[in-house]
C-alpha positions as CSV (number, residue, x, y, z in Angstrom):
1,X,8.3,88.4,109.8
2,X,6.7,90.9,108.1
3,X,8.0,93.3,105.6
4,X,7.3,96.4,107.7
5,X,8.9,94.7,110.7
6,X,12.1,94.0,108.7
7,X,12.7,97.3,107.6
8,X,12.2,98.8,111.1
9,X,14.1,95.7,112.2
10,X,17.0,97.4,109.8
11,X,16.3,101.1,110.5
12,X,19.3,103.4,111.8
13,X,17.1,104.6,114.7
14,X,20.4,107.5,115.1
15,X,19.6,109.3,111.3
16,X,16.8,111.3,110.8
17,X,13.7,110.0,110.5
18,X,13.1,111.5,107.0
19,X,16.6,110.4,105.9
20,X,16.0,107.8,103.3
21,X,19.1,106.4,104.1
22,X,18.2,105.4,107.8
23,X,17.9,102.0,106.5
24,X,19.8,98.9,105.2
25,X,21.6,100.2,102.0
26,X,19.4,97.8,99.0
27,X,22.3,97.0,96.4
28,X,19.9,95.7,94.4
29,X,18.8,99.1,93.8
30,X,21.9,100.6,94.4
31,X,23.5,98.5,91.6
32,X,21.0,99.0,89.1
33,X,20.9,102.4,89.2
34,X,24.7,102.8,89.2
35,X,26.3,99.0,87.7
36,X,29.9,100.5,88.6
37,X,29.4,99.8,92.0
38,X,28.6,95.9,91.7
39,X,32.2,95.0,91.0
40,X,33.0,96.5,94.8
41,X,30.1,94.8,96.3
42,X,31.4,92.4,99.2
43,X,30.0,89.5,101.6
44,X,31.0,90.7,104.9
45,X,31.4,88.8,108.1
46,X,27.4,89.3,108.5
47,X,26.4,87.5,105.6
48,X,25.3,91.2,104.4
49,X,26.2,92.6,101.2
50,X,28.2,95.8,101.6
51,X,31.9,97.4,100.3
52,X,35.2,97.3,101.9
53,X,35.1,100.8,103.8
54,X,38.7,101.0,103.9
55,X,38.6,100.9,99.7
56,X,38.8,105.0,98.9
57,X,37.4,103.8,95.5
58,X,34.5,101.6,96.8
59,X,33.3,104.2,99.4
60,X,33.9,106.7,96.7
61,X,31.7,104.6,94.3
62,X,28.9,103.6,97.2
63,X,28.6,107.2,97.3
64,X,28.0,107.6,93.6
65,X,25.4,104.8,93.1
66,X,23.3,106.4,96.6
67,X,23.1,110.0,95.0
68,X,22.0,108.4,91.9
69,X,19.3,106.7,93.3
70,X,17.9,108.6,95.9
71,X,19.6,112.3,95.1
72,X,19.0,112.4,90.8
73,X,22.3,113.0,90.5
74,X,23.5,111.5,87.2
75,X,27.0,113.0,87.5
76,X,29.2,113.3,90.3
77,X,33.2,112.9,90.7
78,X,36.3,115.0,92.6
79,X,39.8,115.1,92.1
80,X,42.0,112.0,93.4
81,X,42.6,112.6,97.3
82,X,40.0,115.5,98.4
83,X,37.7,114.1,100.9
84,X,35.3,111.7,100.1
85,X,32.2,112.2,102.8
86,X,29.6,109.5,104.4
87,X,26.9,110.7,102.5
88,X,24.3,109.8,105.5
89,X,25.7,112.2,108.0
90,X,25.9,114.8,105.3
91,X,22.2,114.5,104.5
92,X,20.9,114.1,107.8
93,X,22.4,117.9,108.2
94,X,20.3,119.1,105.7
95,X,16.9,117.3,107.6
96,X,18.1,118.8,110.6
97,X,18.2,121.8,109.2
98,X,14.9,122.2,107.4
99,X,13.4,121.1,110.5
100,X,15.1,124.7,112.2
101,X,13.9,126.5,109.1
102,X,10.3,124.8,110.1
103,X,10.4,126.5,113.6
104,X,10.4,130.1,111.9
105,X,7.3,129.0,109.3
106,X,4.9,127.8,112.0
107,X,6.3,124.1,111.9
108,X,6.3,123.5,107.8
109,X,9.5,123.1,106.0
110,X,9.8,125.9,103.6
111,X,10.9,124.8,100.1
112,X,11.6,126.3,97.0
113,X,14.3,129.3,95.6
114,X,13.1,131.7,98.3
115,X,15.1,129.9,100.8
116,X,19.0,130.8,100.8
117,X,21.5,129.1,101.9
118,X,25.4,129.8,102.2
119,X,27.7,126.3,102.2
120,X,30.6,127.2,104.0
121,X,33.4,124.9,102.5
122,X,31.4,123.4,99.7
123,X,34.8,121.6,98.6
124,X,35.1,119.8,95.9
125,X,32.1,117.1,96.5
126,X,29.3,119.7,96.4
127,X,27.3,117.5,98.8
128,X,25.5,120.0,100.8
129,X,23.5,121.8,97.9
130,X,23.0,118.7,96.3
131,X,21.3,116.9,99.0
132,X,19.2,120.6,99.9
133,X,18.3,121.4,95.7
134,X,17.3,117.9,95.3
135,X,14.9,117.6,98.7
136,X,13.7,121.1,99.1
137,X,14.8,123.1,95.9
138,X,16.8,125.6,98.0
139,X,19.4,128.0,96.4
140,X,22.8,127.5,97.3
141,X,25.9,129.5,97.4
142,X,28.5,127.8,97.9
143,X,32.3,129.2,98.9
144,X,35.7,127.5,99.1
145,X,39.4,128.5,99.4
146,X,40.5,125.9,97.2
147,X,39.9,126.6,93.7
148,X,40.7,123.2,92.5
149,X,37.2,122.3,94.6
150,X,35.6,124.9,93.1
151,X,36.3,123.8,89.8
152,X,35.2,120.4,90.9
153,X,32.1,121.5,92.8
154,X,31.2,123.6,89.2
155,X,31.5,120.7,87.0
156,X,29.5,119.0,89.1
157,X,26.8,121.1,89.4
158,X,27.0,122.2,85.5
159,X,26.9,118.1,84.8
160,X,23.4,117.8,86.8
161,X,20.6,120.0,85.3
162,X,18.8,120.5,88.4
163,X,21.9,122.3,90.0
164,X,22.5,124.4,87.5
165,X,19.7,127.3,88.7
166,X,19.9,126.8,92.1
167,X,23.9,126.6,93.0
168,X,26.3,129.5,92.6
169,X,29.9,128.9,93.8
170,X,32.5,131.8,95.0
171,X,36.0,131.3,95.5
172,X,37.1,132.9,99.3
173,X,40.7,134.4,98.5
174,X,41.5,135.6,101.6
175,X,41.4,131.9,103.7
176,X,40.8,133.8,107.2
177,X,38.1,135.4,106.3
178,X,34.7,133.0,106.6
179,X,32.0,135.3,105.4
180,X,33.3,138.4,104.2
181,X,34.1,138.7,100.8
182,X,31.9,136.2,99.8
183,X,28.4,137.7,100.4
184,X,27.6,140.4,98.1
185,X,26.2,143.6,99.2
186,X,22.2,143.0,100.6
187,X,22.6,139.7,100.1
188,X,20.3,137.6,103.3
189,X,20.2,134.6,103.8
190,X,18.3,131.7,105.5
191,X,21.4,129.3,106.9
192,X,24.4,128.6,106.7
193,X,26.5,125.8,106.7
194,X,29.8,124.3,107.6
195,X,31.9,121.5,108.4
196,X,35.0,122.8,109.8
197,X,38.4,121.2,109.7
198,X,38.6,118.6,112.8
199,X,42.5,118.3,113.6
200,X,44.8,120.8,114.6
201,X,48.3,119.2,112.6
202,X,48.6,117.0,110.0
203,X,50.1,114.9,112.6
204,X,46.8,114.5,114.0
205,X,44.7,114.0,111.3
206,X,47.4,111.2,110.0
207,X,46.8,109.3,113.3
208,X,43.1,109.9,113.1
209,X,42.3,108.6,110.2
210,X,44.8,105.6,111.1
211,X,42.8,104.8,113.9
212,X,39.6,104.7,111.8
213,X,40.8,101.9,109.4
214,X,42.2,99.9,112.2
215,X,38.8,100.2,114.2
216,X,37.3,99.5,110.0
217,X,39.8,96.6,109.3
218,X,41.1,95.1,112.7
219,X,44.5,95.6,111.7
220,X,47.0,97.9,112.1
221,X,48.3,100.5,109.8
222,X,52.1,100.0,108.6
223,X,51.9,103.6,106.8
224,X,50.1,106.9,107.6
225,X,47.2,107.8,105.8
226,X,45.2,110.6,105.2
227,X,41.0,109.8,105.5
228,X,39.5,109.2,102.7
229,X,41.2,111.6,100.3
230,X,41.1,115.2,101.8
231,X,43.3,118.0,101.5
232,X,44.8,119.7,104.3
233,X,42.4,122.5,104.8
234,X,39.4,119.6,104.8
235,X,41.2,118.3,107.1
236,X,43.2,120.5,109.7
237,X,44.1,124.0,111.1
238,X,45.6,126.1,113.2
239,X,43.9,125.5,116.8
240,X,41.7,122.5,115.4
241,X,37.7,122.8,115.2
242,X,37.4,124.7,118.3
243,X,39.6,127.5,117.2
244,X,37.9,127.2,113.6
245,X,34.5,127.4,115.4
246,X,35.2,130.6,118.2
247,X,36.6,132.8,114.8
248,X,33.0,131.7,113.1
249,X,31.7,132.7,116.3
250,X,32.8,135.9,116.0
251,X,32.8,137.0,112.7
252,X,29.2,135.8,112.3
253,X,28.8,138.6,114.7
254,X,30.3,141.4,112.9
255,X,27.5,140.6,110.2
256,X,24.3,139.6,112.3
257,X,22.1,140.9,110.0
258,X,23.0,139.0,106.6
259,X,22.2,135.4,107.7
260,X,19.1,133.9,110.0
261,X,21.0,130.8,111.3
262,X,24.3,130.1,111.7
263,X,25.2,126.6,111.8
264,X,27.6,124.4,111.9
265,X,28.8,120.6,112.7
266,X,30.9,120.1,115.9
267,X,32.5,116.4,115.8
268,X,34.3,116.8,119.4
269,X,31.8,116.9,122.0
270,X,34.7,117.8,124.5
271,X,34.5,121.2,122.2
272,X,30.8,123.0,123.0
273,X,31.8,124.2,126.2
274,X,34.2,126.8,124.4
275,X,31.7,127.6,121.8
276,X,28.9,128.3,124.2
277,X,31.3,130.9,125.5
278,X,32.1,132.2,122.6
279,X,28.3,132.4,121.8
280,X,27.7,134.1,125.1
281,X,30.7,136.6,124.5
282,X,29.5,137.8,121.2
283,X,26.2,138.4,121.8
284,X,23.8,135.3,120.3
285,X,20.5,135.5,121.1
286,X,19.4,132.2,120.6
287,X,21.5,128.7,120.4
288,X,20.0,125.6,119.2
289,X,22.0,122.2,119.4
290,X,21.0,119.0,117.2
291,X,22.2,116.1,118.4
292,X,23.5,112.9,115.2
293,X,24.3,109.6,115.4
294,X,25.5,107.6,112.6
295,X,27.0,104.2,113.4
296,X,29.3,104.7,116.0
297,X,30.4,108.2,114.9
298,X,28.5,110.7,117.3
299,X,28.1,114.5,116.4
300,X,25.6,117.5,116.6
301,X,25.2,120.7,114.7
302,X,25.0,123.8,116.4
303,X,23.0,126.9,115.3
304,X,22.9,130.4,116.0
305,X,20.9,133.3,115.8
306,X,21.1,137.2,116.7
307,X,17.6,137.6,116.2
308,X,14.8,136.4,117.8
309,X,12.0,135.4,115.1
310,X,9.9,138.8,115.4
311,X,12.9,140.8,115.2
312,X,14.0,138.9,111.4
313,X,10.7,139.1,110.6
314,X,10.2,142.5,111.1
315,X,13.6,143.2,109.4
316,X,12.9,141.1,106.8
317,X,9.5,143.1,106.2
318,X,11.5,147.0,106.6
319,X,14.2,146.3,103.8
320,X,11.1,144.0,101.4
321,X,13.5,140.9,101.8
322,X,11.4,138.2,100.5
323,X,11.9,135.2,102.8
């Protein structure tokens, strides 16, 4: 077999095709660019190399060595139990997205500081303006409730030079609020960004994350346990992601103007026929939906706009908004 054939033979066909990490993870590579991670490397029940994904600190550290080797990311670490994310789904938001931003510049991905972007819940791993500096050089705002992330999120990106002129981070202090009083007066930008909290109790996101190590380890959890790390707000709120997702909705509308494309992750499938209502009721003029695959996890992103792409550009010309 040849060597092109085993790598497509190893592709995740479900990731974005310019997601480097559609493929086999190389921990060769992976070890020599981070030689913390070797001591978690496993044989599993393949024959393959890989970690124990029910080990918080081997995932955590799997994570480390892949932003170091395809990401430049020479430091990155969080607080013990906030959320430790699959940094392949994560990325292959960003792709997704550039490719939207490529439908408003005649199908090339625009790159560079120009492009603005608000992370909605940057939290405390920072891995959405990581991921979008390092491919495309965007800028970043990034916002939070939590200030312990925020402290996080600024170490992180004071630790890495390449963040440092491209990611700004605001603390939200009034949680039911989403966009107000974070953007600063004429402020416009591109996207935005979110991954809302998925469970509606504590008691739910207990048994979910239980179910994910049983369906990771075969066997049954004797304790409850909470993913990966995460704090509550990562986590859970009031009404679950669909209620998150309808007060987006809406307040996304009470400031059309300020941001191109609202968008954000929905995990529950069962959930898009309440936001396409919501969407409908508040006035979006166009709805784009992005469907993800990664392993067995399935998800999409949905975006929103209340512009068509004449009307932002013509806006964007009247008020000399560079974009």
């Amino acid at each position: 077999m040849t060597e092109k054939n085993t790598k497509l033979e190893n592709e995740k066909t479900g990731l974005h095709p310019r997601n480097p990490l559609r493929f086999r993870y190389d921990f060769s590579k992976l070890i020599d660019a981070c030689p913390e991670l070797a001591p978690y490397v496993i044989i599993n029940k393949y024959d393959s190399q890989s970690v124990d994904f029910t080990n918080a600190e081997a995932v955590k550290m799997l994570n480390k060595a892949i932003l170091k080797l395809h990401y430049r990311v020479e430091f990155w670490d969080f607080p013990k139990n906030y959320l430790c994310p699959p940094i392949p789904g994560r990325a292959d938001y960003i792709y997704h997205l550039a490719d939207l931003l490529a439908s408003d510049h005649n199908g090339v991905v625009p790159t560079g500081i120009s492009v603005s972007v608000l992370d909605v819940g940057v939290g405390a791993n920072c891995i959405y303006p990581i991921v979008g500096c390092s491919e495309y050089g965007w800028h970043f705002v990034g916002s939070d409730i939590d200030p312990v992330a925020i402290r996080s999120a600024q170490k992180i990106v004071d630790s890495n030079p390449f963040l440092k002129e491209l990611v700004g981070l605001r603390l939200q202090t009034k949680p039911s609020n989403i966009f107000s009083n974070i953007l600063k007066p004429g402020e416009v930008f591109d996207l935005s960004v979110c991954n809302p909290p998925f469970h509606s109790s504590p008691e739910e996101a207990s048994e979910g994350t239980s179910r994910k190590v049983r369906n990771l380890s075969g066997k049954p959890q004797k304790t409850p346990v909470l993913n990966f790390g995460g704090q509550s707000h990562e986590l859970w709120c009031d009404g679950g992601e669909a209620e998150f997702l309808r007060r987006m909705v809406k307040q996304s509308s009470e400031l059309p103007e300020r941001i191109r494309w609202f968008t954000s992750l929905v995990s529950k499938k069962a959930n898009l026929p309440e936001i396409h209502k919501a969407l409908q009721k508040f006035g979006a003029k166009e709805v784009r939906m992005f469907e993800m695959s990664h392993g067995q996890k399935q998800s999409r992103i949905v975006a929103w706009t209340f512009y068509s792409t004449l009307e932002w550009k013509k806006r964007i010309k009247k008020y000399n908004i560079k974009k």
